[in-house]
LOBATOR-928751 format. One record per residue: residue in one letter; x, y, z of N, C-alpha, C in turn. Coordinates in steps of 0.001 Angstrom, whole numbers, padded with zeros to 6 digits, always signed. Each point is the difference from the previous one (the first is absolute). Layout:
BEGIN
AXYZXYZXYZ...
//
This chain:
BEGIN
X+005517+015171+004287-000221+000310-001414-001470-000202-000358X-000272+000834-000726-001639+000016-000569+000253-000072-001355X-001208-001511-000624+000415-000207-001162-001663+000288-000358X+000016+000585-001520-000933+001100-000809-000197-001225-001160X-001158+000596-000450-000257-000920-001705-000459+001854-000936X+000430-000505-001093-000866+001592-001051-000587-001008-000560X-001512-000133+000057-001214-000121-001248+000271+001067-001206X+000156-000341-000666+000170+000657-001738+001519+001072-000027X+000430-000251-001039+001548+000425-000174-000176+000764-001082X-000823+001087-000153+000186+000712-000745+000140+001687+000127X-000703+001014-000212+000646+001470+000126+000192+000193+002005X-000847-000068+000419-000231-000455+001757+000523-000631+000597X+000036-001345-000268+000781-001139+000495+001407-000160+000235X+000738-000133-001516+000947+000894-000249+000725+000920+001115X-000872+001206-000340+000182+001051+000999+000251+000193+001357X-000898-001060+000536+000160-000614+001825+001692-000858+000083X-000173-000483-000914+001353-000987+000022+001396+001064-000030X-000309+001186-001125+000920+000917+000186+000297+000681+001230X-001650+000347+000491+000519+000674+001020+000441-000563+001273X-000096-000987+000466+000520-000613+001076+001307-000248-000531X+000825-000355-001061+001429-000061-000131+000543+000909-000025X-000457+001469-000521+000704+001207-000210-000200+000318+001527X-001293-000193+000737+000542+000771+001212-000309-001093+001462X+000870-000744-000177+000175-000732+000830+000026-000081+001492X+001195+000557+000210+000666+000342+001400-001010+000866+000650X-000478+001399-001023-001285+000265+000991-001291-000659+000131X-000307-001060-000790-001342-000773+000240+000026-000791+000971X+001356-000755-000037+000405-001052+001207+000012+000833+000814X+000465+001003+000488-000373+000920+001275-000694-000220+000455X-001359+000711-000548-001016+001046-000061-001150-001229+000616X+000446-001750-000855-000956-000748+000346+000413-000716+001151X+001209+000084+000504+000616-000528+001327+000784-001477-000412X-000592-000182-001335+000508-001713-000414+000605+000222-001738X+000842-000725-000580+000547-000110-001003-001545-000507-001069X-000032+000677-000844-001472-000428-001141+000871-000267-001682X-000432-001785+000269+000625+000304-001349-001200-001351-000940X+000155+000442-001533-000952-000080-000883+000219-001916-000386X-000675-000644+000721+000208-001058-000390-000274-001125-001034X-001692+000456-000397-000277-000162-001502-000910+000862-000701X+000149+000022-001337-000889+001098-000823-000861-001159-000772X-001161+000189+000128-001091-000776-000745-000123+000979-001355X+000257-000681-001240-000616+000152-001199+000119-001076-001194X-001044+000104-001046+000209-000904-000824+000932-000043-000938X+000747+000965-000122+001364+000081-000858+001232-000258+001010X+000598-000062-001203+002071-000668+000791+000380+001661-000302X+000727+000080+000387+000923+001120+000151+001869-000497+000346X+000154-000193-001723+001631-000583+000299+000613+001344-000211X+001383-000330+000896+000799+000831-000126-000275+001400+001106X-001290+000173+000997-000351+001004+001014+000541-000423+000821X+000376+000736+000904+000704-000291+001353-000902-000893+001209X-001237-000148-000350-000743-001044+000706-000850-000615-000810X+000515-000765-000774-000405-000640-001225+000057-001400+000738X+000558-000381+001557+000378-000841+000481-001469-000505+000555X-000580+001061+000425-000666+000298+001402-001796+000118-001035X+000164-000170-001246-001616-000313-000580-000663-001444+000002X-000680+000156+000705-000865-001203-000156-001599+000357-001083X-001017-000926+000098-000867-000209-001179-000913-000871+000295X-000209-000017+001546-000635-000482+000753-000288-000006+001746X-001447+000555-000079-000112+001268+001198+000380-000661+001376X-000737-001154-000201+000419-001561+001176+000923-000010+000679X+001230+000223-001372+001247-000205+001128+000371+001361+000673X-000504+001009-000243-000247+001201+001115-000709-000281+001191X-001482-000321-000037-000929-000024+001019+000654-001432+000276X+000485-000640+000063-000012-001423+000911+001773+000620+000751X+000732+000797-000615+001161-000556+001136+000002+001265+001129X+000450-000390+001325-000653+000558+001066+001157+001036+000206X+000926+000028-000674+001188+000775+000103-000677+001862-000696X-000952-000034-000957-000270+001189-000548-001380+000374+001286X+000577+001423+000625-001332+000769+000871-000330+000976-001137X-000215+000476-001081-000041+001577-000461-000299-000958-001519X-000946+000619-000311-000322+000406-001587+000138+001003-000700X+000391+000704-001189+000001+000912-000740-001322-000349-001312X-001088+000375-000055-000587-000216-000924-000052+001275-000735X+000940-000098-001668-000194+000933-000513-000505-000149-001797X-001078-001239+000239-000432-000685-001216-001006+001070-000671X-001008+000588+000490-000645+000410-000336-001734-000309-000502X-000818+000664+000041-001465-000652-000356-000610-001235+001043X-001033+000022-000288-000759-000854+000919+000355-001485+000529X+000750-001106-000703-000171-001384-000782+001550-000241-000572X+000777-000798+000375+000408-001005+001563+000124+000983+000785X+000420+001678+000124-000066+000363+001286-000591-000129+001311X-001199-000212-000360-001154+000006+001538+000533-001154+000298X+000114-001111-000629-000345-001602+000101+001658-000268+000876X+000750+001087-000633+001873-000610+000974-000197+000627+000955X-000681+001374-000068-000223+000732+001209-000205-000287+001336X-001135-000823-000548-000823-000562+001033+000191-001450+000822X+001046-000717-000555+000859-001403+000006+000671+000786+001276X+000941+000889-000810+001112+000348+000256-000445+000723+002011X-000753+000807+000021-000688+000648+001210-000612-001502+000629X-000375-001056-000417-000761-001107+000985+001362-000849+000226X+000943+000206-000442+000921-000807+000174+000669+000818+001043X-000088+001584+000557+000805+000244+001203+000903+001132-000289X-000045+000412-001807+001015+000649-000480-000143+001443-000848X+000627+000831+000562-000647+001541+000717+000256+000163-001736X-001162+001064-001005+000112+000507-001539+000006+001007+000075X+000955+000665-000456+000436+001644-000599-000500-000250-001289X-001010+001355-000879-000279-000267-001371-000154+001598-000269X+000309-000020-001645-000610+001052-000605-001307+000106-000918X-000390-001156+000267-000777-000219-001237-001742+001208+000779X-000304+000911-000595-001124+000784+000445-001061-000808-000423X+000041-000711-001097-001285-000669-000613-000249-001213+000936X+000897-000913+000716-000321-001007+000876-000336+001119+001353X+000534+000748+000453-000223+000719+001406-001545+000757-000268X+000022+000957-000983-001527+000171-000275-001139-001287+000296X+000075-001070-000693-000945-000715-000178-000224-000744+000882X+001124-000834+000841-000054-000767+001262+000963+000797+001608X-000005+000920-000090+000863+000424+001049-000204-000751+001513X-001559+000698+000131-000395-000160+000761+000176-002094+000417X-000261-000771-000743+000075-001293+000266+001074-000525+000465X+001445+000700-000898+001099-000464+000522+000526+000556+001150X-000244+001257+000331+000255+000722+001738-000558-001427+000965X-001149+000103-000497-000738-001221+001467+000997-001218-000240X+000070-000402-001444+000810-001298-000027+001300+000127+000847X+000745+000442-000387+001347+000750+000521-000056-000177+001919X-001112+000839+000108-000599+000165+001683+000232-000898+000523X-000651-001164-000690-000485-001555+000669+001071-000805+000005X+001226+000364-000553+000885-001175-000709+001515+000824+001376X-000199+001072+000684+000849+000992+000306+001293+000032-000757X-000670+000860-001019+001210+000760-001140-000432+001189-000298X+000554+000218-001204-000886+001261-000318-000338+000363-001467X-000145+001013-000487-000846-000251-001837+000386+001507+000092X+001119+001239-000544+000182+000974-000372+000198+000488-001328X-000546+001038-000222+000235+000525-001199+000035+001381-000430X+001038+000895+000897+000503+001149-000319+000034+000371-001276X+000691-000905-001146+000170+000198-001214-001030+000175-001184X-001379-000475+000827-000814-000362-000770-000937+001905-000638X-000034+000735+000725-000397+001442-000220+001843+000814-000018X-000069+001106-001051+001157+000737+000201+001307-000404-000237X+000340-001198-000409+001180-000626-000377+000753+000583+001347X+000758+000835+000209+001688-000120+000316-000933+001117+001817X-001136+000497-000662-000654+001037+001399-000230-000672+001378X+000409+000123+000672-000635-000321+001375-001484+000096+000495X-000531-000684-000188-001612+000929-000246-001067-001481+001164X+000245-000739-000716-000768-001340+001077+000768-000200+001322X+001011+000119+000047+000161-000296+001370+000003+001431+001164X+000415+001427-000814-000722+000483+001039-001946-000031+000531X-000805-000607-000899-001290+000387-000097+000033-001215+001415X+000751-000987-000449-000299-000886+000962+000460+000048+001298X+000892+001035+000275+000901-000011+001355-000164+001317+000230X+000922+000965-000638+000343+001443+000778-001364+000966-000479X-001126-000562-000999-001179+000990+000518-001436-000771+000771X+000168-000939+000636-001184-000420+000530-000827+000301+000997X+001036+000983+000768-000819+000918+000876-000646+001146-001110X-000250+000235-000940-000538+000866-001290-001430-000435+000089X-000790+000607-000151-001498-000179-000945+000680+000331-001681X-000301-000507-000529+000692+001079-001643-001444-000176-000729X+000081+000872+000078-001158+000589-000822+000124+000376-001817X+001253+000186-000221+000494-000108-001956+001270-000741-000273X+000227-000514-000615+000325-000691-000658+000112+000261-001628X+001026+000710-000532+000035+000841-001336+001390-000224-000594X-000056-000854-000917+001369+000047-000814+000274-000072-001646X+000891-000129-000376+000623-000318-001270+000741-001237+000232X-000753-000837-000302+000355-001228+000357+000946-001263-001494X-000074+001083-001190+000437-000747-001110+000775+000883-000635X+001313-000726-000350+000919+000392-000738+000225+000376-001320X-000787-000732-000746-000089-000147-000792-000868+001218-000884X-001082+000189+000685-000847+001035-000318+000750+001255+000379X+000095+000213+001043+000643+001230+000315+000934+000775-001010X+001322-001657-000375+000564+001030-001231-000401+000577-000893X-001305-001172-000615-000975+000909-001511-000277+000921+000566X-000962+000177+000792+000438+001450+000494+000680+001373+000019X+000555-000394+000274+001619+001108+000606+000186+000206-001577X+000211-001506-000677+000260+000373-001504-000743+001202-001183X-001068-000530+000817-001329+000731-000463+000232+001834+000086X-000065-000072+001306-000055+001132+000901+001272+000653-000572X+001171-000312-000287+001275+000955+000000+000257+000128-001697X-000339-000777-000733+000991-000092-001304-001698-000089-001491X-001021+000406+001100-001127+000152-001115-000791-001494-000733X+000969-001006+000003-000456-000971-000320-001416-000662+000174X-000374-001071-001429-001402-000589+000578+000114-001012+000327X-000985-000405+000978+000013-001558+001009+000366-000886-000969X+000000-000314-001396-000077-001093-000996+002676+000022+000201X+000228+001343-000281+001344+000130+000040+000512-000094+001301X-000409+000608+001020+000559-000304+001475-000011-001067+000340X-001065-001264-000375+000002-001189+000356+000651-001063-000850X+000321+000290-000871+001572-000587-001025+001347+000538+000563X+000311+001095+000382+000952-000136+000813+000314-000059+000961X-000842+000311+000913-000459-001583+001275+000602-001358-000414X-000730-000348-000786+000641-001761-000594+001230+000175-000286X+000516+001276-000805+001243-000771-000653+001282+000391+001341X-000324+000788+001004+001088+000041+000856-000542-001001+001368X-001246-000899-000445+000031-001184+000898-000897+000405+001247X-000574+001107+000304-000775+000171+000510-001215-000007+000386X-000485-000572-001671-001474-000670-000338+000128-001416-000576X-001099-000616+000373+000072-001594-000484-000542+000212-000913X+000222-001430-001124-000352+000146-001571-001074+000333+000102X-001008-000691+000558-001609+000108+000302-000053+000778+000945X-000334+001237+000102+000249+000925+001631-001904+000190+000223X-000532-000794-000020-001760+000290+000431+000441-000083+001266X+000181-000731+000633+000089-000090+001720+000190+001563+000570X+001031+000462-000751+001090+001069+000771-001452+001254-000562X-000080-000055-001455-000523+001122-000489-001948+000115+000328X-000087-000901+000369-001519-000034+000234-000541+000013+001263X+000943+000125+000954-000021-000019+001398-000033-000829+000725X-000284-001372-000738+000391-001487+000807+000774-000087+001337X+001276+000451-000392+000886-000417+000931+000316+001123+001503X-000228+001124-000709-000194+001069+001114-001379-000143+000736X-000984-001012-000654-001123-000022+000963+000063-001672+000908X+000841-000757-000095+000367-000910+000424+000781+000761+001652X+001036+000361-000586+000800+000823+001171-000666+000640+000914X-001263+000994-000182-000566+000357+000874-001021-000528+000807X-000202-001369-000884-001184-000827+000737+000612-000684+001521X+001572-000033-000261+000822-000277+000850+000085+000715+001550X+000047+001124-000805+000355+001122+000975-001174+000488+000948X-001260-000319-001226-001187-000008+000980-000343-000357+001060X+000138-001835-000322+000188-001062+000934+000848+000206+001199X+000720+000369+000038+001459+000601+000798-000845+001198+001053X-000835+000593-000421-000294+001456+000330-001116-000648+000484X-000698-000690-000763-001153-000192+001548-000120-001445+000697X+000621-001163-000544+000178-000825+000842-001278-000836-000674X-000746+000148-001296-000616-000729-000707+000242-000352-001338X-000060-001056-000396+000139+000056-001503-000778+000656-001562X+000988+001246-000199-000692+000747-001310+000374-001264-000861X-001304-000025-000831-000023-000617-000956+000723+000818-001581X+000808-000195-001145+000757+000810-000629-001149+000339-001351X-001310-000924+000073-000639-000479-000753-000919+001038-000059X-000168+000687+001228-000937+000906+000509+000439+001017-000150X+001222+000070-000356+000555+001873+000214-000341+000587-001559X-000621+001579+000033-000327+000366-001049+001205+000223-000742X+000543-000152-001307+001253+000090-000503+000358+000369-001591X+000135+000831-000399+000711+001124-000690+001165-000248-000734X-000049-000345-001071+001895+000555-000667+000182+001308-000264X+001153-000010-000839+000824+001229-000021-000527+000058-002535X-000402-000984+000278-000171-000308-001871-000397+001481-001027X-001199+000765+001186-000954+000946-000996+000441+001331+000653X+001475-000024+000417+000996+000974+000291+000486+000614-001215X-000545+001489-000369+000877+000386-001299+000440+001165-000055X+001017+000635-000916+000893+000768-000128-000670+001558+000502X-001592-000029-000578-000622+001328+000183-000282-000120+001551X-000353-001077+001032+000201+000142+001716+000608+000457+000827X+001376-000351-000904+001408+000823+000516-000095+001543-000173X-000417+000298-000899+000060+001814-000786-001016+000508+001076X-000692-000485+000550-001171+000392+000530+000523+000015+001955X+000856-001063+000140+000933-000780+001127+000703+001223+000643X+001012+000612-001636+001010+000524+000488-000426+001593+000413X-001060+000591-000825-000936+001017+000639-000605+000469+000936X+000112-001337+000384-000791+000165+001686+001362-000441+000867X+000935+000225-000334+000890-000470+000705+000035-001373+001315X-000262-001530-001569-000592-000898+001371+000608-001136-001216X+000358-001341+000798+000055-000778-001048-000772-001410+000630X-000178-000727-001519-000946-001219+000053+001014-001271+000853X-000707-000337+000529+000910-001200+000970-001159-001148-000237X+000628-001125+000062-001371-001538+000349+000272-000211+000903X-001414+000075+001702+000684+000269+000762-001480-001451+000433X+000853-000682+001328-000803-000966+000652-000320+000253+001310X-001577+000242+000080+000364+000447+001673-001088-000830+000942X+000110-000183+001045-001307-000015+001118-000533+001017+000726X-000613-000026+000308-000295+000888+001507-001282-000114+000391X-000050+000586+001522-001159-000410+001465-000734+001563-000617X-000985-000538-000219-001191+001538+000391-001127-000502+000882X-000008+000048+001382-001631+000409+000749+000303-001719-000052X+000773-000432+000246-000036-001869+000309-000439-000682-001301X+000349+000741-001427-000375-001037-000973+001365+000269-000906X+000416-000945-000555+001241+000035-001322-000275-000087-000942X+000977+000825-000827-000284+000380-001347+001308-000327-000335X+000298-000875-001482+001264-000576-000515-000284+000238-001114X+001363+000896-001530-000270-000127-001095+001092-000014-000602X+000343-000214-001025+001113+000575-001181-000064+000320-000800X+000383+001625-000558-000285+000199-000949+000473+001949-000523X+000113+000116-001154+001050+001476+000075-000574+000787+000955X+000689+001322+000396-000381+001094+000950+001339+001081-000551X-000698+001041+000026+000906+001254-000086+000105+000656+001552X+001495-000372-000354+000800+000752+001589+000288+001465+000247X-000324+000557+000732+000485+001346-000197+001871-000039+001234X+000223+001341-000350+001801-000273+000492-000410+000262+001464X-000749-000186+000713-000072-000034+001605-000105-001139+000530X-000117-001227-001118+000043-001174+000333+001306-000898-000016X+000053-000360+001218+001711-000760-000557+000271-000938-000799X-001324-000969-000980+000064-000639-000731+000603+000644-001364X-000186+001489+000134-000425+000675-001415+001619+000198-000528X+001052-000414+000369+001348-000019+000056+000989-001155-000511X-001130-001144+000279+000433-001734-000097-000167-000361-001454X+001459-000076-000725-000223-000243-001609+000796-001004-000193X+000103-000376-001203+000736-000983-000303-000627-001451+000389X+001161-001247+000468-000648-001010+000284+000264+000214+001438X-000253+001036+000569-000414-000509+001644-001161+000144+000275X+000074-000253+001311-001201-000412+000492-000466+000761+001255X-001113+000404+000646+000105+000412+001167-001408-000426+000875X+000199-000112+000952-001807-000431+001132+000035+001124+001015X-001149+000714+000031-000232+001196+000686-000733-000548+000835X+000238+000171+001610-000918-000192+000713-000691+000640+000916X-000881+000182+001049-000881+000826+000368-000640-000553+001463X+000455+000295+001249-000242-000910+000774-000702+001065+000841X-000569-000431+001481-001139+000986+000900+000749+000632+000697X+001160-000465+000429+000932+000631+000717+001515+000471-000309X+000135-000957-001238+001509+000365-000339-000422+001281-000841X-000953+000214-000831+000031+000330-001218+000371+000029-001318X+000813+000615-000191+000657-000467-001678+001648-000739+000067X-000219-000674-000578+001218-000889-000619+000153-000365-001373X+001287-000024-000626+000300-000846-001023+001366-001039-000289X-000556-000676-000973+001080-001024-000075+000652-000247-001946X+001208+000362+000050+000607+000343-001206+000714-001056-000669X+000253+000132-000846+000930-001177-000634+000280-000789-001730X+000651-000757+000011-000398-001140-001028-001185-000688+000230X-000760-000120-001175-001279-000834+000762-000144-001050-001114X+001362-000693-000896-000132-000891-001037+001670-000581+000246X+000210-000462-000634+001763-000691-000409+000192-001393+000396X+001176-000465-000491+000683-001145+000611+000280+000283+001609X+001034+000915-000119+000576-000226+001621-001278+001073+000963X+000129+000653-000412-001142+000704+001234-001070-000516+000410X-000840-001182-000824-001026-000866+000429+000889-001087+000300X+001242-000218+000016+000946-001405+000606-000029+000051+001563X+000640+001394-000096+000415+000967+001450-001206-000676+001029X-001546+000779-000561-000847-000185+000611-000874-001499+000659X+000518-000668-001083+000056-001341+000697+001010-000498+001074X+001258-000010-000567+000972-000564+000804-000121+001105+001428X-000577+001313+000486-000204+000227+000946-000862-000755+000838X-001184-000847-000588-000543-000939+000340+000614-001072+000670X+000479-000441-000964+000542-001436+000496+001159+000377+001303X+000646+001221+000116+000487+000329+001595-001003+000125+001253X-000812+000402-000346-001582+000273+000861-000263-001400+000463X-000236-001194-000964-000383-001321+000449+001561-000643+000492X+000959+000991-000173+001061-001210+000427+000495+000574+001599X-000486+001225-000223+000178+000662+001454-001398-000626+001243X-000859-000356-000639-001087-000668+000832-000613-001285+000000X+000945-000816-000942+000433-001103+000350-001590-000800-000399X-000973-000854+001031-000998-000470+000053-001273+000830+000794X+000563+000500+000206-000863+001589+000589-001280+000586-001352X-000746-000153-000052-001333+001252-000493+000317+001082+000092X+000029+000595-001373-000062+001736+000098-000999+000345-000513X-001200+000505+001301-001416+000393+000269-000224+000939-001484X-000732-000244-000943-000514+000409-001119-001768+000023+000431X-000045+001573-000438-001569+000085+000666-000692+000024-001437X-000326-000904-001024-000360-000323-001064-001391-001383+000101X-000970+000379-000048-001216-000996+000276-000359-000583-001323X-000376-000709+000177-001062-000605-001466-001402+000526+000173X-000222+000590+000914-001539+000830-000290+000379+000938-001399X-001161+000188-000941+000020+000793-000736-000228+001359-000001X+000670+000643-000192-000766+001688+000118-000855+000173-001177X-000495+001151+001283-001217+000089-001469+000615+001444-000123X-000025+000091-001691+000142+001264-000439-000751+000809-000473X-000244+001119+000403-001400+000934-000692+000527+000616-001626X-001336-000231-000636-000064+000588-001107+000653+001086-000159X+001023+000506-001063+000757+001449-000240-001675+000728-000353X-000821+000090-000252-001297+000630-000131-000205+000722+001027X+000274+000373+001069+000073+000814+000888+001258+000427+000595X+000861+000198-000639+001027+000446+000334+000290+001578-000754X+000008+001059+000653+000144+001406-000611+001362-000018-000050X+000493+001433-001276+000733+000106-000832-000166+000992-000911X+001115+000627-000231-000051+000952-001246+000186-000726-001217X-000313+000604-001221+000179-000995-001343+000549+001251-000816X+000968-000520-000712+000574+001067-001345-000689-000451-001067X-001024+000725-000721-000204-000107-001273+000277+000161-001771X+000085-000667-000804+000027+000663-000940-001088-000368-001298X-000165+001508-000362-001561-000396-000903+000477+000918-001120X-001521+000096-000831+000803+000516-001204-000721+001671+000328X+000731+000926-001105-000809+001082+000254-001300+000010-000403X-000734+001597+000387-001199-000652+000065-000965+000183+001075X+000570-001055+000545-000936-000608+001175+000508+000538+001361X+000345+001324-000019+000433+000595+001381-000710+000500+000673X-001670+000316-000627-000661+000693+001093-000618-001412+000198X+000344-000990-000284-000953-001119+000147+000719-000766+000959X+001367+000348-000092+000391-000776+001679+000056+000604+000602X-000107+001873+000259-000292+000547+000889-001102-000103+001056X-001271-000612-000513-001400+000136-000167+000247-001730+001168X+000348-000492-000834-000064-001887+000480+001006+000358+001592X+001687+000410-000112+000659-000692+001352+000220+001607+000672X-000936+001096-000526+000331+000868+000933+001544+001117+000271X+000640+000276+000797+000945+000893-000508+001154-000542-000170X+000010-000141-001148+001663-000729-000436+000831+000628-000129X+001300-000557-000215+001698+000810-000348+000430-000198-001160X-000211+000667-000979+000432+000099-001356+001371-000150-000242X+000244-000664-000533+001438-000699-000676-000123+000213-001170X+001302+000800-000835-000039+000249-001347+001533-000362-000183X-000121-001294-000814+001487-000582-000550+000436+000594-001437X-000665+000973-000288+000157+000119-001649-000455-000582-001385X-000832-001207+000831-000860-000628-001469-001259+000417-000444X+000250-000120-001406-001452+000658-000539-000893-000006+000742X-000137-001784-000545-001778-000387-000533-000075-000534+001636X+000693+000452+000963-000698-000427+001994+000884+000696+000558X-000899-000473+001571+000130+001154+000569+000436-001440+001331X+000548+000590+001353-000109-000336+001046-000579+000856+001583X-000752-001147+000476-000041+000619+001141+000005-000996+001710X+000282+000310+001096-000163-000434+000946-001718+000176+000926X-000127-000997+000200-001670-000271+000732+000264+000903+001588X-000894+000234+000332-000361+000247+001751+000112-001722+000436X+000661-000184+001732+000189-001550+000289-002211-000533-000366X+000226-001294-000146-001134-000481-000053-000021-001948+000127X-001303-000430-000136+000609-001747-000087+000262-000306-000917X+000249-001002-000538+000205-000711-000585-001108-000298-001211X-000659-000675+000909-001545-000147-000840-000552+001437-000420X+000176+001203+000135-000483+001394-000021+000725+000459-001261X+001426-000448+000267+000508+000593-000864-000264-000581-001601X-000386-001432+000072-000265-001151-001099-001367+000898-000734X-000845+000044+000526-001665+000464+000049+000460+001156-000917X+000628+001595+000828+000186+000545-000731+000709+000217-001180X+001359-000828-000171+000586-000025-001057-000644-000993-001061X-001335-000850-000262-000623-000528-000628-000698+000638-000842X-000232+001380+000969-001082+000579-000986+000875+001704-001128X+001341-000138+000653+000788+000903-000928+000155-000155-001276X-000383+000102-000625-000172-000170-001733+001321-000092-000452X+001146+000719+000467+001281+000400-000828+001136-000512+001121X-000830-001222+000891+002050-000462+000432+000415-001048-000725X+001135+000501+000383+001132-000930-000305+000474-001003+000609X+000442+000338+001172+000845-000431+001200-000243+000180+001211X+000791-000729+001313+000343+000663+000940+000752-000667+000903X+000573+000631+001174+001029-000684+000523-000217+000524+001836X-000127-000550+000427+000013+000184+001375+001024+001198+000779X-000150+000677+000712+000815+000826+000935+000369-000367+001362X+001447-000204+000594-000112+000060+001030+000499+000917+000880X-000800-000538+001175+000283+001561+001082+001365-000294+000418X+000079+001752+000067+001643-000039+000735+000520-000767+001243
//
């Protein structure tokens, strides 16, 4: 028998506890040994739950008895997490977590910790909720160079979105009913400003080259100055706005950002609505792949843990080789990174962006007082320079290639 602790008992926690009781018989399989939940750390009682028995309120008597191999940390944020984390891994005892904000910020520390202690420190759950996405990067593509790294990594956004995109709505109404069917948090800056989708990919970075992206460093974008006239302009060009997080290798240097992009329909992202989620990947030899799914919830980020905790229960005191360094990567400036740009300016000024970015693609959504158009690819910094000196923009929003 393998006895488990859940750090925090709430939407996650919860959830792990569900899912090992609802599916039992195949977990005990699958892990070769019976796994059952022996205490849940939180600061509330929970009378009357079916393991209302099994809460403790003090982390101690987890990390001191030698009977628990497996952690579930599904507390969240930086602070007691790192601090049980890290007890918990020097004490011998393998952590499954979802928390992206502790795996972003210390990943790299607790892999080595984990290393040294022979256990292990996983966190499938932590990018993509319910997707499979970290453990193939770490196992079934490592014979890969991957060179992109491109997803929709937030749920949350995606629906404003979709909301956006299908029913006309403005970001101020799509993101109220987001909240009221529970899909947005009261305060949604994280989700809506790109926080959390640029956390996830700092992950994935790390993962992809075996150094630590810093999340601090990634250039990053919300979805906020998304409005109703983008879409009119969106649905014309037959392409829609996605917040998309990506990496990728050019000529041996990386480039990491988040931030909107108009998809055109040759892209398989350009399909992914609602609250899923998807990670497109791009390797030297495989070539294209993707990975689909829930990428938010109770049980589908439960799932993705408790697949964890079979992984450490199937390998016992064994290391599972994580090629994740504490060297830092260095990331190059988006300032040299080429790209098409969709514009919108007012009328007017059309022989004047003709003149500035050269032969553009005229987009006409039907509004008066502007106009739209698409740039020739260019950098970054090129494109800044020239759109500085356009008298009549408005806007603009990035393009990506098919």
């Amino acid at each position: 028998m393998i006895s488990i602790a859940v750090l925090g008992y709430g939407t996650v926690g919860s959830g792990v506890v569900e899912v090992i009781e609802k599916n039992k018989d195949v977990i005990d399989r699958r892990a070769g040994e019976e796994i059952r939940v022996k205490y849940i750390l939180d600061l509330r009682d929970f009378p009357g739950d079916p393991y209302a028995d099994r809460v403790v309120h003090d982390v101690n008597v987890i990390l001191q008895d030698p009977e628990v191999s497996i952690i579930c940390e599904t507390m969240g944020g930086n602070e007691p997490a790192f601090t049980y984390s890290m007890q918990a891994l020097k004490a011998g005892k393998s952590v499954c977590t979802s928390n992206k904000e502790l795996v972003a910020n210390h990943g790299a520390e607790l892999i080595r910790t984990a290393k040294e202690n022979s256990c292990n420190y996983l966190f499938e759950a932590s990018v993509g909720g319910g997707i499979p996405i970290i453990r193939p990067l770490n196992a079934a593509l490592t014979a890969e160079r991957i060179e992109l790294i491109n997803g929709i990594l937030n749920g949350t956004t995606n629906y404003i979105l979709t909301r956006m995109a299908e029913e006309g709505c403005d970001f101020e109404a799509s993101l109220k009913e987001a909240q009221e069917k529970g899909y947005a948090e009261r305060n949604p800056e994280a989700d809506v400003e790109g926080y959390d989708a640029c956390r996830k990919i700092a992950i994935l970075a790390s993962l992809m080259t075996g150094k630590t992206a810093r999340y601090e460093e990634i250039y990053t974008e919300g979805i906020t100055k998304i409005t109703r006239e983008d879409f009119l302009y969106a649905h014309k060009m037959n392409q829609f706005i996605k917040l998309l997080a990506s990496v990728r290798e050019v000529d041996g240097k990386y480039y990491a950002m988040v931030a909107p992009f108009l998809i055109g329909e040759k892209n398989p992202l350009h399909s992914v609505n609602d609250v899923f989620n998807a990670i497109f990947i791009r390797g030297n030899t495989l070539g294209d792949s993707m990975y689909y799914g829930r990428g938010a919830g109770k049980l589908p980020t439960a799932s993705a843990v408790v697949s964890d905790v079979i992984d450490c229960a199937k390998h016992g005191r064994t290391h599972i080789l994580c090629l994740w360094g504490e060297e830092k990567l260095s990331l190059c400036s988006i300032d040299g990174a080429s790209r098409r740009f969709f514009v919108r300016a007012k009328k007017g000024c059309e022989e004047e962006a003709k003149k500035l970015f050269g032969e553009i693609e005229m987009v006409d959504a039907g509004l008066f007082e502007e106009f739209g158009f698409v740039t020739p690819s260019l950098t970054e910094k090129a494109f800044a320079e020239k759109c500085g000196a356009l008298s009549g923009f408005i806007s603009r929003i990035r393009v990506e290639g098919d």
